[in-house]
N, C-alpha and C positions, 0 to 999 in steps of 0.2 A: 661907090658903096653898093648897088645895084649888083655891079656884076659880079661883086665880092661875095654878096651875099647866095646869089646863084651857081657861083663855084663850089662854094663849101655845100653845098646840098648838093652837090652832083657828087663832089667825094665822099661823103656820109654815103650816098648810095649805091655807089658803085663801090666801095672798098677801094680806091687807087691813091697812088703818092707819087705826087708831082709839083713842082714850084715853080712860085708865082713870080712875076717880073720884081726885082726888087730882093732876090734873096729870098722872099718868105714861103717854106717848105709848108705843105699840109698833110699830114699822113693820117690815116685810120688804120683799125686796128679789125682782126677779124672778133666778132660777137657771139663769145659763151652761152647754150642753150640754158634756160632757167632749169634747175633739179626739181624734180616732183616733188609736191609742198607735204611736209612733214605731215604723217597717221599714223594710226594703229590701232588693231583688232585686237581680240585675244579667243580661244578655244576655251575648254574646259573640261575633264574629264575626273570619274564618271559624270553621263549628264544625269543622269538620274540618283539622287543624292538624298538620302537621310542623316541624321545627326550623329556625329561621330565619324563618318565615312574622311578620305584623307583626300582632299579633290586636288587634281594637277592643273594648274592656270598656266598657261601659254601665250605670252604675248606677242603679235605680228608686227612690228613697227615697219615702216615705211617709208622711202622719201626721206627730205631733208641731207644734212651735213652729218653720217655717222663720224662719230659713235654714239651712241644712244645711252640714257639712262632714264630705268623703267621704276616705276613706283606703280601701288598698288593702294586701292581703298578698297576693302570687304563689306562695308556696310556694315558691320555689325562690334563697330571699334576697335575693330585690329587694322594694321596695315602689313605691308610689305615692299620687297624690294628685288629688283631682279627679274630678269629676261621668263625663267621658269620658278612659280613658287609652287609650294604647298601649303595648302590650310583645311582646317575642321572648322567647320558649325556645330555648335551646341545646343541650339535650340530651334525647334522649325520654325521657317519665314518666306518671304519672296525679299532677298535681300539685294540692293542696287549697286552692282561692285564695278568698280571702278577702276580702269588702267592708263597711267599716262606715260606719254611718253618727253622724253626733255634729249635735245642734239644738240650737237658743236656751235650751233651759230651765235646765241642759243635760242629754239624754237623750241614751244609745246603744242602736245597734242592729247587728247583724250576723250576714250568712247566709254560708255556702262551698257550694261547688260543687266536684264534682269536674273536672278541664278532662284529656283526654286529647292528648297531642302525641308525634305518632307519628316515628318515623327516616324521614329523607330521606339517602342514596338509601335502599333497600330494600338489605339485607344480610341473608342466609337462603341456606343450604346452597351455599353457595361459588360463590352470584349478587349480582352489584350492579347493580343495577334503578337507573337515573334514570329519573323521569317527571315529567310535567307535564301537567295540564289544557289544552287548548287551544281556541281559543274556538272552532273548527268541526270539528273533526279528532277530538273524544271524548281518551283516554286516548293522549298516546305515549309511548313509551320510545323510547330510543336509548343508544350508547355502553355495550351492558349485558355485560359480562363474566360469565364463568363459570370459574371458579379462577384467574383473572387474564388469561384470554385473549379479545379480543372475538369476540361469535359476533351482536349483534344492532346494526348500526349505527342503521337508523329502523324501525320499524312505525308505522301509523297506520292508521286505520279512515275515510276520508276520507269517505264518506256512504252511504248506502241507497237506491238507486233503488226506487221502486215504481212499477210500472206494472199498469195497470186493463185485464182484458178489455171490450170493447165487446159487450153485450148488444142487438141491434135490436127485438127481441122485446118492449122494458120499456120504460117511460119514465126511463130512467136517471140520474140527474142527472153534473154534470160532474164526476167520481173523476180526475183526473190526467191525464198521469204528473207522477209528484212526484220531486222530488231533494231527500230529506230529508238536510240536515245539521243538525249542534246548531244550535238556536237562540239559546242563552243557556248553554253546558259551564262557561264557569266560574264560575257563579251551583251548578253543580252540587257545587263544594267549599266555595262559603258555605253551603251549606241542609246541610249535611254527609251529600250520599247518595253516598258512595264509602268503601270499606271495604277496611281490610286484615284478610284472613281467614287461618285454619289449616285446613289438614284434621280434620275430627275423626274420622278415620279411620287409625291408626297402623301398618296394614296399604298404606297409599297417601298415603306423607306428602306436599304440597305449601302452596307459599306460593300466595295471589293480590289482583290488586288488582280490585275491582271498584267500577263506577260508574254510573250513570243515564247512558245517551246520549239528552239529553234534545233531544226534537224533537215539536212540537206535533201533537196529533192519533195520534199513534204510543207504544207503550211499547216501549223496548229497554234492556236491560242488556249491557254489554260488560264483559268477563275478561281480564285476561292471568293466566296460572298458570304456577307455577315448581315445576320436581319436582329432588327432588338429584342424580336421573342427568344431569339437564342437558337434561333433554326440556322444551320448554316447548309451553303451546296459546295458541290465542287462541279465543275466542268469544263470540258472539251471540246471545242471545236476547228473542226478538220474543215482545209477545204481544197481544189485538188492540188494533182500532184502525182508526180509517182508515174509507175507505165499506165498505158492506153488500154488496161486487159482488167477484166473484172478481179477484182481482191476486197480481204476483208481489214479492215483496220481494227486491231484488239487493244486497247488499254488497259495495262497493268497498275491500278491504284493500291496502294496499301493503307488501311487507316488503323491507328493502334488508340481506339478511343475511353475515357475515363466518364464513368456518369454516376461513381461514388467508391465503394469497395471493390479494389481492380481483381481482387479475387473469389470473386462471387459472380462475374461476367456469364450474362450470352448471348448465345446469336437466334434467332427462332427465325424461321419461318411461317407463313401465314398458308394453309387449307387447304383443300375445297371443303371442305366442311365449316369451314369459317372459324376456328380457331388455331390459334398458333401455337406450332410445335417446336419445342427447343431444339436445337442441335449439338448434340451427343457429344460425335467423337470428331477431331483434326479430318477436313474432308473437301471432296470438290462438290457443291452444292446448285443444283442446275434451276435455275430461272424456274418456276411451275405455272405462271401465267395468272394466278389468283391473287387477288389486291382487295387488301381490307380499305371497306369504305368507309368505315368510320375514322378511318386516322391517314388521310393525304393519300390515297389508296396505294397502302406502303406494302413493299414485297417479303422486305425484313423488319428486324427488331433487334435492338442493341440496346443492353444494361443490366439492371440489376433489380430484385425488388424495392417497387417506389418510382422508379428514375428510369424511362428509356427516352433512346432514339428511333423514334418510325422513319425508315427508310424507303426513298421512294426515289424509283428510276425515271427519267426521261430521256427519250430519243427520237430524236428526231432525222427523217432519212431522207434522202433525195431521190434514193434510185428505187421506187416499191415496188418495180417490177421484180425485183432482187428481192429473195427471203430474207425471210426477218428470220435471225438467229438466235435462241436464248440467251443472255448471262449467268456469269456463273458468282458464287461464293466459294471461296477458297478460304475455309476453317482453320485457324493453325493457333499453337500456343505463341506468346509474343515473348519473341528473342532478338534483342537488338541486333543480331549477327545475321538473325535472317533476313535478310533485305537482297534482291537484287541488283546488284553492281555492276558497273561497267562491263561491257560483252561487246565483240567482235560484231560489228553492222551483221552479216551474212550468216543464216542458218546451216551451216554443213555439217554431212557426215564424214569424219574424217580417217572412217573406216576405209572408205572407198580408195580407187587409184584411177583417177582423179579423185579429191574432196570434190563430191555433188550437193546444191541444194535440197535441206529435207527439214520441213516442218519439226520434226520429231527432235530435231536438233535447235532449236528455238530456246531459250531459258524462258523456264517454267519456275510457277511460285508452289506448282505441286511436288516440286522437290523439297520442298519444307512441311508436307503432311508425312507424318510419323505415327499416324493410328493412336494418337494419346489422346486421354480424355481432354474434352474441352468443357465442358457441363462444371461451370462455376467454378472457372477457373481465370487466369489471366491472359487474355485473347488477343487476336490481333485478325484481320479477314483482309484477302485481296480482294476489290470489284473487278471484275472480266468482261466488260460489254464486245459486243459485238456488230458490225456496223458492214454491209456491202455497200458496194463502189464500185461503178461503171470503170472511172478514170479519168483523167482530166478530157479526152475525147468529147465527153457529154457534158456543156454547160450549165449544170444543176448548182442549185448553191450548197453553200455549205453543209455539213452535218454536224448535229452535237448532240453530245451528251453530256446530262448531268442527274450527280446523284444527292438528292435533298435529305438531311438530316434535320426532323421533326421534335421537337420535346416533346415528352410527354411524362407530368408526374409531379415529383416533391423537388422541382428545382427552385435556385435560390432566385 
């Protein structure tokens, strides 16, 4: 029995077949690897998801004995079924959604995720923010209310000119000028780089949305922020990018703003003399460098009698060796057709033989001044800042600009 027992553990281990005295054969058989033990993941797209949005769920199963059958739990008392679903949230949450997997054998498996689905509009301190992604335009709002009254009909951020100094001196290669808009903005709420933020500062509460203003070759993030007094900013910040040759980064904002009777609007500016003067006619209006101190030391003035916005610039630069450039205002009647659309990256003259790069060939918002009165009437203004840059060569940080919208008067 001894050596019976010693035989059979040598053919267990060796795999062989051979017989024993007596007739009795012993064979093995060769040993199947075990299959990787039954999972599964799932994606989700967009990741960045407000209520009503149509989200695509993807599940990865794994291992085990296919074929597979996939179930679904959303967390929010619906279910599903199937390898690829879709579903809507209707109301915002951090919902724990849930995917299982079930194989041939039969085995399960199942992982959750937390999926966050944020409010649409934006509801925070007696503001209702509608926005939307736009495929060239970055972040707009419109129709946004503040205790029930509207003050903001369109903002948009329609592109970022940059233009290259010409160095004769270098062998410079060809920098611009460029007319950066998104290339891909609403690819920017699939990859989920827009965020709704809080102040963590209870001393300066505010809401904001921020998002990638995604354009090749360049990094910019853009802001809109909400304070409970009713002041809202907007801003930009850039940071490098682009060629190794001094340039100026221009942002094109448009804001078409309401602060009671839209045909009674103006725009003023502020002095030296220390009182503000309204502005006329549809115009390119140049920065004057004089800031009223009694109201946020604001450049302009937006509304109507009773109800304005003080308007006040900040900029912030990296390079001061670099002049500082003025902003401009850009006066025009508001016509929902004048907006800035889509345009070819590259400024050319295509008079030339070769098309050559030329500033002059840039889309301008001053092809919507038409010399018409603007003096209390229904308005609209581009902001135009102006910002120099070394290039990404010089590790400075960022640049931004932002432009604050102050109340002032009989608001609600």
């Amino acid at each position: 029995m001894q050596l019976g027992r010693i035989l059979v553990i040598l053919v267990i281990c060796l795999s062989t077949s051979f017989s024993l005295p007596g007739s009795l054969a012993i064979t093995s058989s060769t040993v199947q690897p075990l299959a990787p033990p039954l999972a599964v993941d799932f994606v989700w797209l967009p990741r960045f998801i407000v209520i009503g949005d149509t989200v695509n769920f993807t599940a990865l199963p794994s291992g085990g004995t296919p074929p597979y059958t996939i179930s679904w739990n959303f967390g929010d008392g619906q279910t599903g079924n199937g390898l690829v679903v879709l579903h809507s949230f209707i109301s915002p949450a951090n919902y724990t959604v849930t995917v299982t997997v079930t194989d041939s054998a039969p085995a399960t498996s199942s992982t959750i995720h937390g999926v966050i689905v944020q409010s649409w509009p934006v509801k925070v301190f007696g503001w209702v923010v509608p926005w939307n992604i736009t495929a060239n335009d970055g972040i707009n709002v419109w129709n946004v209310t503040y205790h029930g009254t509207l003050v903001i009909r369109d903002v948009r951020l329609s592109a970022a000119e940059v233009l290259y100094a010409v160095n004769p001196t270098v062998n410079q290669p060809f920098c611009g000028p460029f007319y950066d808009e998104p290339y891909n903005e609403t690819g920017v709420k699939l990859d989920g780089d827009i965020f709704y933020e809080n102040s963590t500062n209870p001393l300066n509460p505010y809401f904001q949305i921020r998002a990638e203003y995604r354009v090749g070759g360049y990094y910019y993030q853009e802001t809109y922020r909400f304070y409970p007094s009713g002041r809202f900013d907007t801003e930009l910040t850039i940071a490098r990018g682009g060629c190794a040759y001094d340039h100026i980064y221009e942002p094109h904002w448009r804001f078409n703003l309401a602060t009671g009777n839209t045909t009674q609007d103006l725009l003023s500016s502020y002095t030296p003399s220390g009182t503000w003067q309204d502005l006329i006619w549809e115009g390119n209006y140049t920065e004057n460098g004089f800031k009223d101190p009694t109201h946020s030391n604001s450049q302009w003035r937006f509304g109507d009698d009773g109800r304005y916005y003080y308007i006040t610039q900040t900029i912030v630069r990296a390079d001061l060796d670099l002049p500082y450039t003025p902003s401009n205002m850009i006066l025009v009647r508001a016509r929902p057709n004048e907006v800035e659309t889509f345009h070819t990256e590259l400024c050319v003259n295509p008079n030339t033989n070769p098309p050559t790069p030329d500033p002059a060939y840039c889309p301008s918002p001053l092809a919507f001044v038409n010399g018409e009165l603007a003096f209390r009437r229904d308005i609209a203004f581009w902001y135009i800042p102006r910002v120099w840059d070394h290039g990404p060569v010089n590790a400075a940080p960022p640049k931004d600009i932002t432009l604050s919208f102050y109340p002032y008067g009989a608001w609600p």
